[in-house]
C-alpha positions, 0 to 999 in steps of 0.5 A: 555471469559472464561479461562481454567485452566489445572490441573497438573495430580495427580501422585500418586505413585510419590508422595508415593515415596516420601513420603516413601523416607522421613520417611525411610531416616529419621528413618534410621538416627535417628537408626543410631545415637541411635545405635551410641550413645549406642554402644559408650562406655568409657573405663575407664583407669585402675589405678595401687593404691600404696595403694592397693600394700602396703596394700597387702604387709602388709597383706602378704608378697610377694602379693604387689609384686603380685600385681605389676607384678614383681613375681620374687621378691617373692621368694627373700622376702620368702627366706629371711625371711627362713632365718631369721627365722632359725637364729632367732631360732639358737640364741635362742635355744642359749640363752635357753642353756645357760642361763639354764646353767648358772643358773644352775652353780650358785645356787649351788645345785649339782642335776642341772649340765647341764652346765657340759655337754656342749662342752667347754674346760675341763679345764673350768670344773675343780673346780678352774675354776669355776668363769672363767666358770661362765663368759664365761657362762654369757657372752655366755647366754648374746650374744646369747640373743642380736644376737636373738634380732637384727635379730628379728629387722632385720626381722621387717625391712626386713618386712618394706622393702618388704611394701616399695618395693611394694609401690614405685614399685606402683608408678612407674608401669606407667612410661614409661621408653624407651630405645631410647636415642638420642642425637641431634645437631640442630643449634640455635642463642646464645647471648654472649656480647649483640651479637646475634651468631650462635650456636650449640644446644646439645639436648638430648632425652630419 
C-alpha cells in the first residue's frame, strides 16, 4: 500500500515577504546605529587657562582683563597707569630744573644763571644768601629725583598688580558662587557623657 505523501504548497510571495522584511529590518538597523555613532559628538569642556591670562596681561596691560570677561576693569588699569605716566614726567621735568640750576649756581661762571629765574623767594637770590639758595636747590634737585623714582616703582607694581589680577580672576572664573544661602535646622543624635541625646543640627548651605 503506498503511501501519499502532500506537498505543502510553495507560496512564493510569502516567502519574498519575508525575506524582504529581514534584509530591510536589518540594513535600517545597521544605518540606525552608524547614523548614531556619527553623529555622536563629544563636546569638549571649554577651559578658562590663568596662564593665557597672564600671558595676556604681560604682553598688554588691560588683555587678560579681556581675556577674563571682566572689561570694566580695563579702563581702571589704563587710568592708572595715565596717571603715573603724568607724575612721573612732572617729577622729572623737575629733577631736570633743578639740577640744571644748580649746576649752574655752583660752577661760578656768571653766563649759566638759570637758577636766577626760577620762582623763589627774592630774598634767596641776594649774594648773601647764595649757600642757603644752593641748599634749597640741592635739596629740591634731590627730591625730585627720588619722587620720580618711587613712581617709577609704583607703575612697575601697578604693572605687577594688573598680571596678578588676571591671573587669580583666571582661576576663579569657573567657581560657582550662588547666592542661596540657607540655613537648616534638622534633628540629629548627640553623645554627651557616653549618652546618646537629641539634638538640633544647624546646617548651613551656600
Amino acid at each position: 500500500m503506498h503511501r501519499t505523501s502532500k506537498n505543502i504548497p510553495y507560496n512564493r510571495p510569502f516567502v519574498w515577504l519575508l525575506l524582504i522584511l529581514f534584509f530591510t529590518t536589518g540594513f535600517s538597523a545597521y544605518s540606525q546605529k552608524t547614523e548614531a555613532d556619527s553623529t555622536q559628538i563629544k563636546k569638549s569642556e571649554v577651559i578658562h587657562s590663568p596662564r593665557k591670562a597672564t600671558i595676556y596681561s604681560a604682553v598688554l596691560p588691560g588683555l587678560g582683563q579681556i581675556y577674563n570677561r571682566k572689561y570694566w576693569k580695563v579702563p581702571l588699569i589704563y587710568g592708572g597707569f595715565v596717571t603715573f605716566g603724568y607724575f612721573i614726567n612732572f617729577n622729572n621735568n623737575e629733577y631736570i630744573t633743578y639740577r640744571q640750576a644748580y649746576s649752574d649756581i655752583i660752577d661760578n661762571d656768571p653766563t649759566t644763571n638759570s637758577h636766577l629765574y626760577l620762582k623763589v623767594n627774592p630774598s634767596l637770590l641776594k649774594p648773601e644768601n647764595k649757600a642757603d639758595y644752593t641748599q634749597a636747590l640741592r635739596i629740591a634737585k634731590d627730591g625730585s629725583r627720588r619722587n620720580r623714582d618711587l613712581v617709577v616703582i609704583s607703575t612697575a607694581m601697578f604693572y605687577a598688580l594688573n598680571i596678578i589680577d588676571a591671573s587669580v580672576d583666571a582661576h576663579f572664573f569657573n567657581f560657582d558662587i550662588s547666592d542661596d544661602l540657607t540655613i537648616n535646622w534638622v534633628p540629629g543624635p548627640m553623645i554627651c557623657a557616653d549618652q546618646k541625646l537629641i539634638g538640633l543640627h544647624c546646617r548651613f548651605t551656600f
